[in-house]
C-alpha positions in Angstrom: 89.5 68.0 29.3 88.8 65.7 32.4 89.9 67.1 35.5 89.9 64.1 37.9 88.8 63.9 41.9 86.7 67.5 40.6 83.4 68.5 39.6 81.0 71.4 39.7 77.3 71.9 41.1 75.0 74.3 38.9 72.3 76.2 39.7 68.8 73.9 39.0 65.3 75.1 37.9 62.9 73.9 41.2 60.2 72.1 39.4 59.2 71.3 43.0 59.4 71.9 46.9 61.5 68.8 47.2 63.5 69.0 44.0 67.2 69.9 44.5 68.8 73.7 44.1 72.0 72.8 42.8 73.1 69.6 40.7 76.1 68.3 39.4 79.1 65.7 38.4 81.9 64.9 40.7 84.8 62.4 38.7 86.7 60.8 41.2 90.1 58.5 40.9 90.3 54.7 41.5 93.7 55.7 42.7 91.8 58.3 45.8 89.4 55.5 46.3 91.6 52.7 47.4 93.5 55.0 49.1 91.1 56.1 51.5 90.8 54.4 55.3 87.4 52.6 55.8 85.8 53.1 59.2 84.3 49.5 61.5 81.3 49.8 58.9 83.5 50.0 55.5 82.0 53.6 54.7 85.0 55.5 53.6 84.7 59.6 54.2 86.1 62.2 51.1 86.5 65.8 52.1 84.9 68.3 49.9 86.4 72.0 48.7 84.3 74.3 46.9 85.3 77.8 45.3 82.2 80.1 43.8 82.8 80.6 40.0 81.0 83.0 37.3 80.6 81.3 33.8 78.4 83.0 31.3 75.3 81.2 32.5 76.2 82.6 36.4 77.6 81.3 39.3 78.6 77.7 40.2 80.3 75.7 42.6 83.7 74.2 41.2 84.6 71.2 43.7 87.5 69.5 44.3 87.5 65.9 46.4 90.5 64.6 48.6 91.5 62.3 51.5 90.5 63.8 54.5 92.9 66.2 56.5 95.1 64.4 58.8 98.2 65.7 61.2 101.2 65.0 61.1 102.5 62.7 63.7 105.1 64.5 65.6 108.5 63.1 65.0 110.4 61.2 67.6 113.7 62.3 69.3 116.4 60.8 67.4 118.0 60.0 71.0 115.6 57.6 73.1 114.8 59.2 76.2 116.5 57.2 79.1 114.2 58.1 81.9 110.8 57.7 79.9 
């Protein structure tokens, strides 16, 4: 089954002092791509959840990627303000 804009980092053998502790795949949608604000340089920015999971080979990191957070604009008075 593919479980889209999710992934999962595993633990990694260190075969050296510079080699990675964890490594994994992270699918994410066309659809969350385009829909994501660029900043001045074009870069876009995904926010990143992770949850600690057991499997029978141990623990791992199940991700899930999304839009980042963004309030809610307050909503206007329905009756303009006559002294603003």
């Amino acid at each position: 089954m593919k479980y889209v804009n999710s992934g999962a980092l595993f633990s990694r053998k260190k075969t050296s002092d510079k080699a990675p502790d964890f490594g994994g795949d992270l699918l994410i949608s066309a659809d969350l791509i385009k829909s994501l604000p660029r900043d001045a340089d074009g870069d876009i920015k995904i926010e990143l959840a992770a949850w600690v999971r057991q499997s029978a080979k141990g623990e791992f990191f199940s991700l899930r990627a999304s839009a980042p957070f963004q309030p809610k604009k307050e909503k206007e008075d329905a009756i303009p303000d006559p002294w603003a």
